[in-house]
C-alpha positions in Angstrom: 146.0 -102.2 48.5 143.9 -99.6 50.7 146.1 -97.7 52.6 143.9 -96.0 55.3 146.9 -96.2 57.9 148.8 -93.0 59.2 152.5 -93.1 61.1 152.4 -89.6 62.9 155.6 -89.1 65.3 156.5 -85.3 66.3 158.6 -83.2 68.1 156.9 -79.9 66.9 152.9 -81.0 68.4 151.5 -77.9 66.8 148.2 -78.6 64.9 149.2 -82.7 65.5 145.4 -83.0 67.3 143.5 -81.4 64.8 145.1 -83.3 62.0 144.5 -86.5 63.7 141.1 -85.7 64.4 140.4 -84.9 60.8 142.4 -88.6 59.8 139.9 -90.5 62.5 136.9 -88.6 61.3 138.1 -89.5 57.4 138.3 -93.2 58.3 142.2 -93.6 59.3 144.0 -95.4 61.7 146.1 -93.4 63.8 149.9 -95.3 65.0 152.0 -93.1 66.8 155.3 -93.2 69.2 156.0 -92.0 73.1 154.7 -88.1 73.6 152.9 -88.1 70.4 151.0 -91.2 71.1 150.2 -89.9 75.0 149.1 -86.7 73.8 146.5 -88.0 71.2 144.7 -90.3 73.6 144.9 -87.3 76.3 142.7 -85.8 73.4 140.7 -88.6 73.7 141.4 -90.0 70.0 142.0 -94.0 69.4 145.7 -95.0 68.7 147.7 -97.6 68.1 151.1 -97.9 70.0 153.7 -98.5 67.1 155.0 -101.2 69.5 151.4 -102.7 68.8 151.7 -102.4 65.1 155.5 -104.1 65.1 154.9 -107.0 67.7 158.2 -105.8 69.5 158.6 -103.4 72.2 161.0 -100.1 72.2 164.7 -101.0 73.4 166.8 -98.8 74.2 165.3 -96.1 76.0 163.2 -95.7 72.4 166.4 -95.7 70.7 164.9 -98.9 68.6 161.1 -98.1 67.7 160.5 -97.6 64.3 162.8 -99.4 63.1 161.3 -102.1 61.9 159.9 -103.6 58.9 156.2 -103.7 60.1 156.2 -99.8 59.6 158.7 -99.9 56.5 157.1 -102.2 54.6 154.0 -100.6 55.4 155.6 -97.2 54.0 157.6 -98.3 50.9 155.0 -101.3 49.6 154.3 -100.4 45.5 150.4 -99.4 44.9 149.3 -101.6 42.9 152.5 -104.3 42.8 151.1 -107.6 43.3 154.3 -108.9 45.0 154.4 -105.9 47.2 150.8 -106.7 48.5 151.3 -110.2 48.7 154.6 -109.3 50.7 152.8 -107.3 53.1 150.0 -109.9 53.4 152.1 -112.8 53.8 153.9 -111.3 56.8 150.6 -110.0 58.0 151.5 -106.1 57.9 149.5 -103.2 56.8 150.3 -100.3 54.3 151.0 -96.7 55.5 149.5 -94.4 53.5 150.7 -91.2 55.3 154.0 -90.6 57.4 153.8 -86.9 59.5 156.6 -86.3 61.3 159.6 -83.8 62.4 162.8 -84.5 63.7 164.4 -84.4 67.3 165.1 -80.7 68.0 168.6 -80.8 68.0 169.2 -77.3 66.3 167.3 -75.8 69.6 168.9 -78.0 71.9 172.8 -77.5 71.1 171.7 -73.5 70.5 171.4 -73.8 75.0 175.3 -73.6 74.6 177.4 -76.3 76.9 176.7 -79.3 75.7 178.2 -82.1 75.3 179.0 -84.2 72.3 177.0 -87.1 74.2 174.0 -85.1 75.2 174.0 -83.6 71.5 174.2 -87.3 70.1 171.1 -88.3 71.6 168.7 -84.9 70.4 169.8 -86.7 66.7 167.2 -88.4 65.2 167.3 -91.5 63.1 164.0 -93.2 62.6 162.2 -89.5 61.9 164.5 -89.5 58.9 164.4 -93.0 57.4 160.2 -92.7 58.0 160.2 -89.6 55.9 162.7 -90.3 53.8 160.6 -93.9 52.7 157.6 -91.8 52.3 159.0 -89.6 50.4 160.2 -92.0 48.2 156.7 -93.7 47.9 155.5 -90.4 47.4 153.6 -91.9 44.3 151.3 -93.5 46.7 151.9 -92.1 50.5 151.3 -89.1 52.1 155.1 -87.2 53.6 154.1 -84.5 55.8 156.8 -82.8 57.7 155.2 -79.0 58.3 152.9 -78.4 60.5 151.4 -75.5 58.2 150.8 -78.3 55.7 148.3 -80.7 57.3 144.9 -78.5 56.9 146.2 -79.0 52.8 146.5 -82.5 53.3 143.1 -82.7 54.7 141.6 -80.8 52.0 143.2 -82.5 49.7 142.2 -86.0 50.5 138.5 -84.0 50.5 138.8 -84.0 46.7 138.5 -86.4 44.0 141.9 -87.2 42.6 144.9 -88.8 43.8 146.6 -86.1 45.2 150.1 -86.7 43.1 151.1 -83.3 42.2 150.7 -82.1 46.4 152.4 -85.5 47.6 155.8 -84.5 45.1 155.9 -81.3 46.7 155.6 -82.7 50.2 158.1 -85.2 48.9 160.9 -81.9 47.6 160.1 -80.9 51.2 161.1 -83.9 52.9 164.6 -84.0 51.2 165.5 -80.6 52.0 164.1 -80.8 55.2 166.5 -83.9 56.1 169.2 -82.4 54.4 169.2 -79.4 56.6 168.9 -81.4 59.5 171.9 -83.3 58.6 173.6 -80.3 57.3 173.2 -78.9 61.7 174.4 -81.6 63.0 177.6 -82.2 61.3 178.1 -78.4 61.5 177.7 -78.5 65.3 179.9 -81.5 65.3 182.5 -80.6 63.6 182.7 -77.2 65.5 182.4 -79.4 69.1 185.5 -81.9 67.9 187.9 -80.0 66.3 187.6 -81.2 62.7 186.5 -78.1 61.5 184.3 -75.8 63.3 186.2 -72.4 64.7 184.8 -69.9 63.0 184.6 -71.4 59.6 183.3 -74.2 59.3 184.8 -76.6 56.7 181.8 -77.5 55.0 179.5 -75.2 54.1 175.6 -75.7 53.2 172.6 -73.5 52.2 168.8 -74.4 52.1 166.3 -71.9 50.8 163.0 -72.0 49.2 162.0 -69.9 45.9 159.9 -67.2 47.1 159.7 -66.1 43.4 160.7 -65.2 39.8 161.2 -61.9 39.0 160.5 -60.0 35.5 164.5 -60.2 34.7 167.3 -59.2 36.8 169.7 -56.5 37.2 169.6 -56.2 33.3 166.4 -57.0 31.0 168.7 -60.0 29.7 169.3 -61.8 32.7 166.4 -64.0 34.6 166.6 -63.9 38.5 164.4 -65.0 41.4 164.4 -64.3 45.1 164.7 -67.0 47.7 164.3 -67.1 51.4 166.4 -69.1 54.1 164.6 -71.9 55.0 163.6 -72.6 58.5 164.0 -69.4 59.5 160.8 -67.2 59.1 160.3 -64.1 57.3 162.9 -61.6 57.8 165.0 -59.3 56.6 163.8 -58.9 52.8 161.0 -61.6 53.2 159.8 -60.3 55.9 158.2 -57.4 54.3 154.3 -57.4 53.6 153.6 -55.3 49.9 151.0 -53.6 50.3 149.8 -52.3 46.5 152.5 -51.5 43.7 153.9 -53.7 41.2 155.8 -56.6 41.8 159.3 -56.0 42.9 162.3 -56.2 40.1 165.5 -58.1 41.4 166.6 -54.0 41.5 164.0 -52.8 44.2 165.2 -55.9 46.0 168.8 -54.3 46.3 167.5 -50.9 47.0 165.1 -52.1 49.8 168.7 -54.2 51.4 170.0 -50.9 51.2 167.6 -48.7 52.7 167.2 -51.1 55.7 171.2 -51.2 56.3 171.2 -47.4 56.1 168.1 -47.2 58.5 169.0 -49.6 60.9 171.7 -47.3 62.9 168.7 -45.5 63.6 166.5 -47.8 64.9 166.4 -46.6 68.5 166.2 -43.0 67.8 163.9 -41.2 70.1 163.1 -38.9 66.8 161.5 -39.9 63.2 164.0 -41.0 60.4 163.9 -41.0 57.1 166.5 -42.8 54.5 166.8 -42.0 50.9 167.9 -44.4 48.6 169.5 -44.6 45.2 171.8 -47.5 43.7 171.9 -49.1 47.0 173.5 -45.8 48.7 171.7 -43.1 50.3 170.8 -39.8 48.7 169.9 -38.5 51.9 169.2 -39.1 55.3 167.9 -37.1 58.5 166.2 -36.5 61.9 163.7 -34.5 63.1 160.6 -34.0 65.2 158.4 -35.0 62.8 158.4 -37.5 59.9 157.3 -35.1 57.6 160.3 -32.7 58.4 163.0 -35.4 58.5 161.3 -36.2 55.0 162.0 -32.9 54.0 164.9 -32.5 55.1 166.5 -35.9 53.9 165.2 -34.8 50.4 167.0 -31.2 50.3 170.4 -33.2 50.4 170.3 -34.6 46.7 166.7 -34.0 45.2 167.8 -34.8 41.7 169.4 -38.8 43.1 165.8 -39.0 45.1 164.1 -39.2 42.0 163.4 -42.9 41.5 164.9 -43.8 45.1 163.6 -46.5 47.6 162.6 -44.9 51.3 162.8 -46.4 54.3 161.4 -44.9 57.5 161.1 -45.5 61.6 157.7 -44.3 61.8 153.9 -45.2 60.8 153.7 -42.7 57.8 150.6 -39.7 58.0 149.0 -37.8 55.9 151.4 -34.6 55.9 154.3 -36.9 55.0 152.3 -38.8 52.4 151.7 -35.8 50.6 154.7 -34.6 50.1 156.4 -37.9 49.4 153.2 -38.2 46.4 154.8 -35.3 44.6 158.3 -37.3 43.6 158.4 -40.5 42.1 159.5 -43.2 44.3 159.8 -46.7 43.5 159.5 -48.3 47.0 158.5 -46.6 50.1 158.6 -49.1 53.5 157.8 -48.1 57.3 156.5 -50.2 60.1 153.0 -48.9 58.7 151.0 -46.6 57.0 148.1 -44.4 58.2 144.4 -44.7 56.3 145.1 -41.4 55.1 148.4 -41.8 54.0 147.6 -45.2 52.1 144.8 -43.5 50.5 147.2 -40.9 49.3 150.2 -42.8 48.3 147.7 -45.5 46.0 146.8 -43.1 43.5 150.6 -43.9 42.4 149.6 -47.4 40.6 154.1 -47.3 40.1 154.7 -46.9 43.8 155.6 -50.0 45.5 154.3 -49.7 49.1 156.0 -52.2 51.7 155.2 -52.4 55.5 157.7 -54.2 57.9 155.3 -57.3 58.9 157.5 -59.0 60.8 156.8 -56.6 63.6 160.5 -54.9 64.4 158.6 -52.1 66.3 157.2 -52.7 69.5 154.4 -49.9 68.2 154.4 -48.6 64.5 154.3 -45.1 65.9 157.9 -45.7 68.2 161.0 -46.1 67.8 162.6 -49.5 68.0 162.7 -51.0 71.4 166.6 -51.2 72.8 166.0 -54.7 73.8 165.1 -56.3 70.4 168.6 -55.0 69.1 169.9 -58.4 68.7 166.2 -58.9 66.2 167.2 -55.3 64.4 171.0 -56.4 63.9 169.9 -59.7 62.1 166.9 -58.7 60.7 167.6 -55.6 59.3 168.7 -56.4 55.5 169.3 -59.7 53.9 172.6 -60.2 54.4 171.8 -60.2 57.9 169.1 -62.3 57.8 171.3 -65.0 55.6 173.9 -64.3 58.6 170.7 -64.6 61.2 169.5 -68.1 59.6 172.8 -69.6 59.4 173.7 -68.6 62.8 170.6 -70.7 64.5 170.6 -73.1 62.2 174.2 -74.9 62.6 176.0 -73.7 59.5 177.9 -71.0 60.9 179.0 -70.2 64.7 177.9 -66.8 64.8 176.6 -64.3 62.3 178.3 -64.1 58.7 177.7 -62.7 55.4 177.8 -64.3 52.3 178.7 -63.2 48.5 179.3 -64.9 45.4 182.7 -64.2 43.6 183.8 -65.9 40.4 183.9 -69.4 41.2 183.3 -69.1 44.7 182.1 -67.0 47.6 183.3 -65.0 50.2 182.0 -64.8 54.2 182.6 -62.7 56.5 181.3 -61.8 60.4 178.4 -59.5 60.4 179.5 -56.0 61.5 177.0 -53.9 63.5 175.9 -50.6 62.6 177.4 -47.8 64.7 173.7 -47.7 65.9 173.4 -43.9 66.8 173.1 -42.5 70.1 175.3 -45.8 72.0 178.5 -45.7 70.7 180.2 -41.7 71.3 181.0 -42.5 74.8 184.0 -44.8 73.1 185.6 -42.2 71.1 188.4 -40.6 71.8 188.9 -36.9 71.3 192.8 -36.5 69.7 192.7 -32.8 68.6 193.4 -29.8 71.0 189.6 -28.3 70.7 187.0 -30.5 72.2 183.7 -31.3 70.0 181.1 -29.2 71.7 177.7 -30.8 72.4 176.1 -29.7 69.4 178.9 -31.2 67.1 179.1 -34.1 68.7 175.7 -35.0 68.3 176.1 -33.9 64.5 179.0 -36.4 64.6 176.9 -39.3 65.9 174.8 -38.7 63.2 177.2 -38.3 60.8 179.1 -41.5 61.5 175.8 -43.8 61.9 175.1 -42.4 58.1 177.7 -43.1 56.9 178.2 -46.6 58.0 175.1 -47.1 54.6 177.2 -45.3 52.2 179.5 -47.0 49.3 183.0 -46.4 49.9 185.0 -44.2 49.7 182.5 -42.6 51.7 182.7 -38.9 52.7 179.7 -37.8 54.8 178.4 -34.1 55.9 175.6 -33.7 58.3 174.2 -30.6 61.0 171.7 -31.0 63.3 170.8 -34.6 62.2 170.5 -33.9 58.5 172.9 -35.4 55.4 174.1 -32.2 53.5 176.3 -34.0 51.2 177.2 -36.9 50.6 180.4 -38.4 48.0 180.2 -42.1 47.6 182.0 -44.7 45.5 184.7 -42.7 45.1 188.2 -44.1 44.1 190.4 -41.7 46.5 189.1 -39.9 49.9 189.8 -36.5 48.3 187.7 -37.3 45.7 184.8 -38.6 47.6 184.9 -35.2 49.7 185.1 -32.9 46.6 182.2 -34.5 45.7 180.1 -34.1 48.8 180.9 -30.5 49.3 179.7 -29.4 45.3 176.5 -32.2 46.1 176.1 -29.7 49.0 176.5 -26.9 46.6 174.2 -27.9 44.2 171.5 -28.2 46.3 172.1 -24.3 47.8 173.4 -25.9 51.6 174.8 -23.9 53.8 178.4 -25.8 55.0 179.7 -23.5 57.5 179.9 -25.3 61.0 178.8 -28.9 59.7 180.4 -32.1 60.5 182.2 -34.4 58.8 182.4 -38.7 58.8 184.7 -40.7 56.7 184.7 -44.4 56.9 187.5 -44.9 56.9 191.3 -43.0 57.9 192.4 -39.5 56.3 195.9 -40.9 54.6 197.1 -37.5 53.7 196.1 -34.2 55.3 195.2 -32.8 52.3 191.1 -34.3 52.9 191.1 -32.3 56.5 192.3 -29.1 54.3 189.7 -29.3 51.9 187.0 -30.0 54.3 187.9 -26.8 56.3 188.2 -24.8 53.6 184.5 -26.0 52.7 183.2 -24.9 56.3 183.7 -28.3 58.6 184.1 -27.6 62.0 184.0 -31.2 63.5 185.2 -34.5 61.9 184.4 -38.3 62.7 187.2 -40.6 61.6 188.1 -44.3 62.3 192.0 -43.3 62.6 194.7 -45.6 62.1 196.7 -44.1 59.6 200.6 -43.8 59.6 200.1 -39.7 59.1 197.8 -39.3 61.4 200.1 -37.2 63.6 200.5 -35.0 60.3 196.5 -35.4 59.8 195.8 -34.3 63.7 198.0 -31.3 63.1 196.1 -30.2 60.1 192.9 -30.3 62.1 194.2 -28.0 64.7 195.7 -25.4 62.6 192.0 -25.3 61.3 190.3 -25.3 64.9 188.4 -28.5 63.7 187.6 -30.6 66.0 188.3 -34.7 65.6 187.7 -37.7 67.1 188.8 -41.1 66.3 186.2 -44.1 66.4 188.9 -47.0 66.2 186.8 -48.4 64.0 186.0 -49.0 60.0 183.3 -48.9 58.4 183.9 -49.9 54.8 181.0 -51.0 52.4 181.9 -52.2 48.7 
């Protein structure tokens, strides 16, 4: 049977009239339903009402168009079953030989907020499903096109000699997801809108992503891994990264870059360039300054033996001065909102060096800092655990932002928790020792307590005048993780005396406020909360160091 017909029906009209136009110029008859159908003739292209093609007219207010065997016969007659064709024939229908359509926008329509399980009911879409979902099925004969990005393929594709089988299967995988995601939203808002399950957990919940691409082996040469991105929702986060030369990324650069970006992120408004140093997911280093190239610098000085096969991230288009000195250690990934002529010229003589720009524009200008309004962008876009919290968020699966993480047999979720982004959150701490941070340590403490919001805990942090001078991460006590930032800070011939301090979380003895002003700390950052804090307080003021409490945690395992 010749199946020259095409069903097109969408919400999303993007590229619907030049797609049609290139069916009518192939030889296709166009049917199509309500806005689609207006908007095709306004175009000035022939079309056949699908109350035409069925012989009934819409009830319902359109509830009951498609549904009807006229256009599902059409879609799920057999190529080349004589019963099928004589089927057809007999009741004087044609065969479809492509469905394009997407769904009712009910994802945008319920993410207004306020409405009402009624008014949500009717942005649900029935007939878009069972049409694709037939074509799909029939996908050995008929065309199921549900992306707009698709149709100049399908074009081309009917161009060539060939059936077309291997393009119509994926279209087909497409199809299934993409109704199983749809489904996934509305029973997600639903259950959230009656009381059957929504709150903040939902009691059901479903994931839909699509294989970006296999890597070389995962976090061992043994194991295989791939890296997928979250459906539906763009490229952020990790996908949204454009690599510009280097070798592929390993499933290891991946969980570097996350890292980078979380420990960049709290400075993503700062009026001055940053620069993040990365190693095992936890940064090396990390400063400010008036230059990229000096906060470069100056993030490197903190731990230049950890920076030696680290990821870097950075606020700033990268020059030529920084490029230079960033071509004398080894890096495995370097990413910034761009990169300078110069500077790419530079950093490509390094065939190893993976270079990455942030393509999915989180800088109003490359050469900028972040603009205060997109905050909402930075918070979910910044690693991929926010973008997995950002996706399921708009998409239905979760009320608000959440991470995700596998355990044995299971997963945990959580909220999202924003970085202590620096320069907007001091005004909320409270001062609880006699001596008052001056204005120099308390801007050492905003940026020691934005740091160390990236580091693994325990997590001690030192920093002066928006520069990391040691760092202890990972560590199994608080004493421990201190010790081991003040003989980091040793080792690399820093200075301590008058630096502040950052702890993610409470002091439980006094003994970490002794050691840390026996090293030279004269301000500390804490979330407080302990049950000796009293006893912790005291310590500090026998040592003139100054302390203020955050009130809030900032753990990172």
């Amino acid at each position: 049977m010749t199946r020259r017909r095409a069903l097109l029906s969408v919400s999303d009209k993007s590229g619907i009239e030049e797609f049609a136009r290139g069916l009518v110029r192939r030889g296709w008859e166009i049917v199509s339903t309500g806005g689609t159908a207006r908007a095709l003739a306004d175009a000035g292209l022939p079309v056949v009402q699908v109350a035409e093609a069925t012989s009934h007219p819409e009830m319902m207010d359109g509830r009951v168009k498609t549904l009807h065997p006229a256009i599902h016969a059409g879609i799920l007659a057999r190529g080349g079953n004589r019963d099928d064709a004589a089927a057809l024939a007999g009741q004087g229908y044609a065969p479809v030989g492509l469905v394009a359509v997407n769904l009712y926008p009910f994802r945008e329509a319920v993410a207004k907020g306020g409405v009402s399980v009624g008014d949500a009911m009717e942005q649900v879409d029935i007939g878009g499903p069972t049409m694709i979902r037939a074509a799909a099925k029939n996908h050995a004969d008929v065309w199921a096109v549900v992306d707009p990005a698709d149709y100049p393929r399908v074009l081309a594709a009917l161009d060539r000699e060939g059936d077309g089988r291997a393009l119509r299967r994926e279209l087909a995988v497409k199809v299934f997801a993409h109704t199983s995601g749809y489904d996934d939203a509305v029973a997600g808002w639903l259950g959230k809108a009656d009381g059957s399950g929504g709150g903040m957990f939902p009691a059901r919940l479903a994931l839909s992503a699509e294989l970006e691409g296999t890597l070389r082996y995962g976090e061992n040469p043994d194991q295989e891994a791939a890296f997928y991105r979250w459906r539906g929702q763009g490229r952020i986060g990790l996908a949204g990264l454009e690599q510009l030369h280097g070798k592929a990324l390993s499933y290891n650069n991946y969980l570097d870059l996350d890292g980078a970006l979380q420990c960049l992120a709290p400075f993503a408004f700062s009026a001055r360039p940053a620069v993040c140093i990365v190693k095992h997911t936890t940064p090396a280093g990390m400063a400010l300054a008036e230059t990229l190239e000096e906060a470069y610098l100056r993030a490197l000085r903190t731990d230049p033996v950890s920076a030696f096969g680290s990821v870097i991230a950075v606020n700033r288009r990268i020059d030529a001065a920084t490029a230079t000195h960033m071509s004398e250690l080894f890096i495995e990934c370097l990413v910034a909102p761009a990169f300078d002529d110069e500077a790419m010229e530079i950093l490509a003589r390094k065939s190893g060096l993976r270079l990455l720009a942030m393509s999915g524009d989180p800088v109003a200008r490359a050469d900028l800092p972040l603009d205060p309004d997109r905050v909402d962008w930075w918070r979910a876009a910044s690693s991929a655990r926010r973008a997995s919290a950002a996706f399921l968020a708009a998409h239905g699966r979760l009320p608000e932002p959440r991470t995700l993480r596998t355990v044995s047999g299971g997963l945990l979720a959580q909220s999202v928790p924003s970085p202590p982004f620096y320069g907007l959150e001091s005004a909320e701490w409270k001062v609880v020792t006699r001596r008052t941070p001056s204005a120099r340590e308390l801007d050492d403490l905003d940026f020691a307590w934005s740091a160390v919001a990236g580091v693994k805990s325990n997590a001690i942090l030192l920093a002066r005048d928006g520069s990391t001078l040691g760092i202890g991460m990972g560590q199994v006590s608080r004493v421990d993780a201190s010790e081991l930032a003040v003989r980091k800070a040793a080792a690399a011939g820093l200075d301590l005396s008058g630096c502040a301090l950052a702890s993610d979380a409470f002091f439980p003895f006094r003994d970490g406020v002794d050691a840390a002003a026996a090293a030279g700390v004269r301000a500390i950052v804490q979330p407080g909360g302990s049950i000796r804090d009293e006893e912790v307080i005291a310590a500090a003021d026998e040592h003139e160091v100054a302390m203020v409490f955050t009130g809030r945690r900032l753990f990172r395992h």
